[in-house]
C-alpha positions in Angstrom: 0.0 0.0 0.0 1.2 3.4 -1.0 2.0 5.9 1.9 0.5 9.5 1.3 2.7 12.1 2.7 1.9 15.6 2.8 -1.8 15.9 2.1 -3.8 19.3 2.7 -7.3 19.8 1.4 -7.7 23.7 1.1 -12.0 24.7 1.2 -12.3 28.5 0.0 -13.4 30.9 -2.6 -11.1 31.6 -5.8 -10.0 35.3 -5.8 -9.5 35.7 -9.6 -10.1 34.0 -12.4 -7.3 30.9 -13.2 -4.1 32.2 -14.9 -3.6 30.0 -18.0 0.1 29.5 -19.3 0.3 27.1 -22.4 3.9 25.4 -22.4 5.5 24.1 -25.7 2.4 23.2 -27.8 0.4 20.5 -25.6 1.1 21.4 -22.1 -1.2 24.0 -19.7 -0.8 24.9 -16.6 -3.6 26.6 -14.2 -2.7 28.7 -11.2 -4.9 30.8 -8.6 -5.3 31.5 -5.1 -7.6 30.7 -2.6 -8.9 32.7 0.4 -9.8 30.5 3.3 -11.6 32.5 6.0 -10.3 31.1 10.1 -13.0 30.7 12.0 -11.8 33.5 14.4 -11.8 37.1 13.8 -9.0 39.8 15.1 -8.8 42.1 17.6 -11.3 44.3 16.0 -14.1 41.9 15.4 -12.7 41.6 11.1 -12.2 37.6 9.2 -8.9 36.9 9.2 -8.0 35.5 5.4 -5.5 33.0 5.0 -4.1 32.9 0.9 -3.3 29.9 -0.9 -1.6 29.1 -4.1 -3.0 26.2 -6.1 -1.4 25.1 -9.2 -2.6 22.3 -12.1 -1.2 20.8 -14.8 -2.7 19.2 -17.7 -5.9 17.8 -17.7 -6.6 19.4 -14.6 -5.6 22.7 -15.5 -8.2 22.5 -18.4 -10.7 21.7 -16.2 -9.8 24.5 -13.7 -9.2 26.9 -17.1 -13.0 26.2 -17.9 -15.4 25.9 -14.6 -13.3 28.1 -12.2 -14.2 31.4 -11.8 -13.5 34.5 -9.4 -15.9 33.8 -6.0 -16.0 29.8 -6.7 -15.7 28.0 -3.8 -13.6 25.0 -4.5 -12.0 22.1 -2.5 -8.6 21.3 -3.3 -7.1 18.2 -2.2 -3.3 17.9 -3.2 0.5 18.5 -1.4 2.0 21.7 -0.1 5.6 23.1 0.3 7.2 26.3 1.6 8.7 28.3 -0.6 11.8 30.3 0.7 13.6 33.2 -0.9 15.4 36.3 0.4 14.2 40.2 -1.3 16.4 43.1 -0.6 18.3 41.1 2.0 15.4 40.0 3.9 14.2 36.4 4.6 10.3 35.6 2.9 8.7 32.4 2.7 5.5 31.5 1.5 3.2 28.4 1.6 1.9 26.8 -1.6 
């Protein structure tokens, strides 16, 4: 049996339409972000809104290209990773 190691499902609404990048003549990619509300609020009583990137290749990315739209609310099942890189000599990361 195959072990499945780093799995997230991500619940939220899409904040822009997929971005479409066609690769060589036969490959797509789809990428756009998700907003996922916590279920606690600040200080000041406001959602707080965490951001993820979601990427798809393939057929997948068709799929995305066609039914997702700004506002959707999609589930997306699939593996994360941080992302590190330093800007102007300071240290960012981000999850995708």
């Amino acid at each position: 049996m195959a072990q499945a190691n780093n799995v997230i499902m991500i619940v939220g609404r899409v904040g822009a339409d997929p971005e479409m990048k066609y690769i060589d003549s036969n490959k797509v990619v789809a990428r756009f972000n998700v907003a996922v509300n916590r279920p606690t609020k600040d200080a000041e009583g406001n959602n707080i809104t965490d951001w993820f990137s979601c990427e798809f290749w393939g057929k997948q990315a068709e799929i995305a290209g066609e039914y997702v739209k700004k506002g959707t609310l999609v589930s997306v099942v699939g593996s994360g990773r941080i992302d590190k890189w330093e800007s102007n000599g300071e240290k960012r990361s981000k999850f995708s």
